[in-house]
Structures are given as C-alpha cells and as structure tokens.
N, C-alpha and C positions, 0 to 999 in steps of 0.2 A: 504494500500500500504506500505510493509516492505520498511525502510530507511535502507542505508548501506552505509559505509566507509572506503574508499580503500587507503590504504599508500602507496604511488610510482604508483598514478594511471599510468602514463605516459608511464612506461616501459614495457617491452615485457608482461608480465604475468599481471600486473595491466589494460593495455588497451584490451585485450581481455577478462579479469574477468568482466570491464565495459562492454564490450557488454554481455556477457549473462546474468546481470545482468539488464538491460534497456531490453532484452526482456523479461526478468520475471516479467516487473512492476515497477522493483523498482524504487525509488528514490537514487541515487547515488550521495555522493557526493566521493573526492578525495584528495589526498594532494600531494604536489609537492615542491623542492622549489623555482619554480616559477607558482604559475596561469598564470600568463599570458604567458610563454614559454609555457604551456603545453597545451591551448587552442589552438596556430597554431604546435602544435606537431604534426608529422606526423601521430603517431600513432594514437593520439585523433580527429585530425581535421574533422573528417568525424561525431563524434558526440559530439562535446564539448559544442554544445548549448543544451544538454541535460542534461550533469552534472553540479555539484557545483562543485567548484575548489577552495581550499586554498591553499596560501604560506606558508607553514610550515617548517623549519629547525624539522625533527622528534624527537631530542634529548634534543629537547627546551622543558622542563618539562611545564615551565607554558604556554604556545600556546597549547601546547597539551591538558591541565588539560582546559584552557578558550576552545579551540574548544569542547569539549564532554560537558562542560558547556552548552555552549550556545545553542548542536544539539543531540537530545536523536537519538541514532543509536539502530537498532533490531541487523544488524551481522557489525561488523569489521574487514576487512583483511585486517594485516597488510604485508605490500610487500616491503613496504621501508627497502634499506639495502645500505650498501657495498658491492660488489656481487663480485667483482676483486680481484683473489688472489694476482696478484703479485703487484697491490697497496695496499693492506692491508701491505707488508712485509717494502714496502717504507714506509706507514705510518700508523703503526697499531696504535696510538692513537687514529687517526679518524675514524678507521674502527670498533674501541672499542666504543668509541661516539655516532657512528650510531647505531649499530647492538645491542650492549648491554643497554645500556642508553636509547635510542629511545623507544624499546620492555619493559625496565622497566618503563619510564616513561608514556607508554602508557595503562600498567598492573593497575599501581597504579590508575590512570584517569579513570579506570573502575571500581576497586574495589569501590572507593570511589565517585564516581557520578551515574556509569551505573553497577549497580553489574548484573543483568539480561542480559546487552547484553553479542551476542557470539561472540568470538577472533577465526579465525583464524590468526594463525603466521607460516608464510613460511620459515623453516630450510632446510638443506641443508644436503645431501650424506657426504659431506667431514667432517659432524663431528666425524667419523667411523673412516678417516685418512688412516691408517693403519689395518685394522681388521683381526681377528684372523679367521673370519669364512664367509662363500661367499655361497648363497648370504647372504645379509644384511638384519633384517628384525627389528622391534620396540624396540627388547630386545638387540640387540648387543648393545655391552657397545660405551662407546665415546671414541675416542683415536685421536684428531684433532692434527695436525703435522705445521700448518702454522697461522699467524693471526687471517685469515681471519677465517678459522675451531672454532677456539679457541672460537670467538668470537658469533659464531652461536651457540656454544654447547653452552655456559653461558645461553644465551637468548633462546635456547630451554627448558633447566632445569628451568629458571626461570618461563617459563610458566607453566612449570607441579607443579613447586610448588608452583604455585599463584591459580592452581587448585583444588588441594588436600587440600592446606590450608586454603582457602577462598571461595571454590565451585565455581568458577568462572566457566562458560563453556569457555575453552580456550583447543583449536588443535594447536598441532602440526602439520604439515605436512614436513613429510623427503624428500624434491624432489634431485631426482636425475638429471640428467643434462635433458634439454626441451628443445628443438627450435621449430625454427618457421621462415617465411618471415619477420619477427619484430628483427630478434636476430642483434643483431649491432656489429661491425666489431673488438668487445675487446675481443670476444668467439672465441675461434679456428673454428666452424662448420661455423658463421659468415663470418671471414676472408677467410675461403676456398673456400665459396660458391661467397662471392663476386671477390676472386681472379679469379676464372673458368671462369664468365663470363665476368670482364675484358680482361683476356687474350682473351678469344671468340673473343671478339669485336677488339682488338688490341691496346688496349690503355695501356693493363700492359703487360711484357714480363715472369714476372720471381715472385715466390711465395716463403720466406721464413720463414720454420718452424724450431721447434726443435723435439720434441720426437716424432716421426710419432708410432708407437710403444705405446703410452700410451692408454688404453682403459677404453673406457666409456660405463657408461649406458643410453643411448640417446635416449628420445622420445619428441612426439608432444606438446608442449605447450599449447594448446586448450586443447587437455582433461585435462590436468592437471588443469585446472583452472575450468572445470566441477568436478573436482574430490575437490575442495576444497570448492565448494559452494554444496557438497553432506554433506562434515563432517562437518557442520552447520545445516543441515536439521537430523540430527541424535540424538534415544533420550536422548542421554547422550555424554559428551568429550572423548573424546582418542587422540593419536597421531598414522597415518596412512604414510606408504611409499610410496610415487609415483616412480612408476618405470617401466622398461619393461619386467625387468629381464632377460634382452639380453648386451651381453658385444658386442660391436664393437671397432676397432683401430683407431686412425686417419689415418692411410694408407685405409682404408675400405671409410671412411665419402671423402678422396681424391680423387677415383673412383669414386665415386658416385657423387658426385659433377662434375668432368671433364668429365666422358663417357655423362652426363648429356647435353652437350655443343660438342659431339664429339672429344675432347680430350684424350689424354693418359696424367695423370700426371705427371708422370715418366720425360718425357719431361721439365717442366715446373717448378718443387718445386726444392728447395735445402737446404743443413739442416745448420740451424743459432745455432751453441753453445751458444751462447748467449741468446736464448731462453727456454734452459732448465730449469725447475724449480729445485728449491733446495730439495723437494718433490712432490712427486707428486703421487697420494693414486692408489695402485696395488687391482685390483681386487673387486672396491666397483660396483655392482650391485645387486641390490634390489629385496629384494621379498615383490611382492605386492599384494598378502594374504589376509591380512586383508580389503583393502578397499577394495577391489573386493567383499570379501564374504560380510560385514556388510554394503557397502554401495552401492552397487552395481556397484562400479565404472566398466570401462573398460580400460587396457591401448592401448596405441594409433596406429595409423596404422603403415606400411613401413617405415620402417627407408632412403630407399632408394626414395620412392616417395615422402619422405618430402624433402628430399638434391634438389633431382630434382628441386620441388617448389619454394625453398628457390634461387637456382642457379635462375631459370626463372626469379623470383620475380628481382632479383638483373638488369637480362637481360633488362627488363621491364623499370627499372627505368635510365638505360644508355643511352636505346635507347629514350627516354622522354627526356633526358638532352640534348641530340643531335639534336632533333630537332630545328631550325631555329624560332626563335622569329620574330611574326609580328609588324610592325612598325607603 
C-alpha cells in the first residue's frame, strides 16, 4: 500500500487529491497549519478519519526535515502555498516564506532523508506574467510581474534544479487557473458564483468587481488533481501544463454563473476601481501537449457546466443555512 503526503491537504486541490488518492489505497497523510481545523474542514470532514493530519507551518525547515524523518513517503504533493495575488503585494515576505522556503525546505528533506520518493510541486500560469507567445506551453520562459508570480517561479526553478542536480524525481506542474464547488470566495469564479446565488435567494443585492475584461484559462479542478497523481506514475520527471487551452472573460464566467440562477448580470454587478490589479497577465493560456500525449491526461469538461455547479453548490448550502434548527 503506497504512503503519500499532501501539503495544504485542506484546500481546494489538496482535498480532492485526498480523495483519489484513498481510493487508490493509499495511505494519506496531510499537512495543514492546523490538524485539528482541518479535520472539521468542510472540505475534509467527510473523510478525515481516514487521513493523518499534521500541524505544520511548511516553511519551518526543521518540522518539515522531523516529519519525512519520522514517515518514509513513496509520492509527495506539495500544494501548500500563498495562492493570493493581491496579499502577496500587501505582504510579499510571507508569500516569499511560504512558496519559496516551504518548497526549498521541503526539496532539501528529500534529498537528504527520502532521495527515492517523488515530488510533485504545484506552480502556477502567472509565472509566464506577461509572455511573448500564447498559448503557453513548458518552454516559455518566466517573466512573473507580481509577488506572488515571482515567488512561484523561484520555487518552480528550484525544483528543476534539485532534479537535474541530485536526480530527484521532482514535477512540476504549471496549473492554470481550476475551480470547483470547493473554490472559496478570495477567487473571482468563487465570488461570482457565490454572488449569483445570493442575489437568487435575496439576501445580497448588488456584486462588485473590477476588470470584467480580464481573461483566463479556467478548468475543473478534479482532473487536475488526476492529472498530477499521472506525472508521479511516469517513468521519469518533467514539468507538465495543466490547462484547457481555452481563454474565457470574467464577463463570460458572469453569465454563466447568473443565466445559471435565471439572472441577467448586467442587472446586478458594478465595476469597483479599486479592484483592479496593478497587473494583471494578458493572454496566458496553456497548451496542454505534453501531458495529454505522455501521460495520458484529459482536460476537463464545460467551463459553463462547472459555473453552473459551482452556483448550485453555493444554492445548496444557503438554502441548508436557512433552515430552522430543532430545539
């Protein structure tokens, strides 16, 4: 029974990596920086008596070095991050802490205890920033524009060179943007989805964004998390793109989400200057090439049946709150 170790079990992509990883057998354990938040996590709560769960700050070199000590792991995916652009910009030390320091201190904790197990490390589209060439695929260079980017490119490079120089098997993975009914309300797709079906219901009037205009390459979170326990099953490392290689707007994700609910949005949003970003990356979507052909991945359904989803899901859980508690 292969053992495995998930960084930021708790979050969108870490709690659905745990489930397909419990039906493949495995032993899962997790890290969080609270076990015990993460055990009544909403995400987790439905299997947390199946995982191990540690508190871990991931940046803490020696927790990190005693955890791999103490639990020989076969794959590693680490998921743990800063994942917020515009707190990186408030507080890019920390986001430097997490993303870069966490990945290297957890690089070093393999080389030198667990040289055989395999790393997957989840990077990000925005280390492209600005790129020269569309789509994007494993060779466009890096050219990150914010914190948060800056800090993902370090800790992606540091993987490839913890590979090439020490044989590690250590991926990459470039994800492009993912949701899901898990995406929490700090994401634009998040916020819209759950705006739609507030207003639905009546409890919120009025939706404020900024660049409706920006466009993304948005798929389903669930394959993506098939697609990162494929490049661990592979006979050698690389770094693979997740993507759908489809651009949509957030004026597109707004429809979809409000026709979703019987809404026109149009109605309902109004544009917050103050939500603009100071950059914000033109035209990164992915080509996803590579793991398709060598790993057989697939990417994911309707961008519009997942809004939908995502809207219901939110529906679901309003109308759950509203119910009348018995005494």
């Amino acid at each position: 029974m292969p053992t495995a170790l998930i960084t930021g079990i708790s979050g969108q992509d870490g709690s659905y990596l745990a489930e397909v990883l419990l039906g493949k057998g495995y032993t899962v354990h997790g890290t969080s920086r609270s076990a015990r938040s993460a055990v009544t996590h909403p995400n987790l709560a439905h299997c947390a008596d199946r995982l191990i769960l540690h508190s871990i700050e991931i940046s803490d070199t020696a927790r990190v070095t005693e955890l791999l000590r103490s639990n020989p792991f076969d794959e590693i995916y680490h998921l743990a991050a800063q994942t917020h652009v515009p707190r990186s910009l408030e507080d890019p030390l920390d986001t430097c802490q997490t993303n870069v320091l966490g990945t290297v201190a957890l690089l070093e904790a393999i080389r030198t205890l667990q040289p055989k197990t395999r790393l997957f490390h989840a990077s990000s589209s925005l280390i492209y920033g600005q790129p020269d060439q569309s789509p994007q695929d494993e060779s466009t260079p890096y050219r990150p524009d914010n914190p948060y980017a800056a800090s993902k490119a370090m800790a992606t490079q540091m993987v490839s060179i913890y590979r090439r120089t020490y044989g590690l098997f250590a991926v990459n993975g470039i994800c492009y943007n993912h949701e899901s009914p898990r995406r929490g309300p700090d994401f634009v797709t998040g916020k819209i989805c759950r705006a739609a079906a507030s207003i639905a219901a009546g409890s919120e009037q009025r939706l404020r964004l900024g660049n409706i205009q920006a466009q993304r390459d948005w798929s389903d979170a669930r394959h993506f998390v098939q697609g990162f326990w494929q490049a661990l099953q592979a006979d050698s490392p690389d770094d693979y793109v997740f993507a759908s290689g489809i651009l949509h707007t957030v004026s597109d994700v707004l429809e979809m989400a409000f026709s979703s609910v019987g809404l026109q949005w149009k109605d309902h949003v109004e544009f917050d200057p103050g939500l603009l970003r100071p950059f914000d990356g033109h035209h990164l979507v992915g080509n996803p090439r590579r793991a398709i052909e060598r790993l057989g991945w697939s990417p994911s359904n309707s961008l519009r049946s997942l809004i939908a989803e995502m809207t219901q899901s939110h529906q679901r859980t309003l109308a759950s709150a509203a119910l009348p508690t018995s005494t």
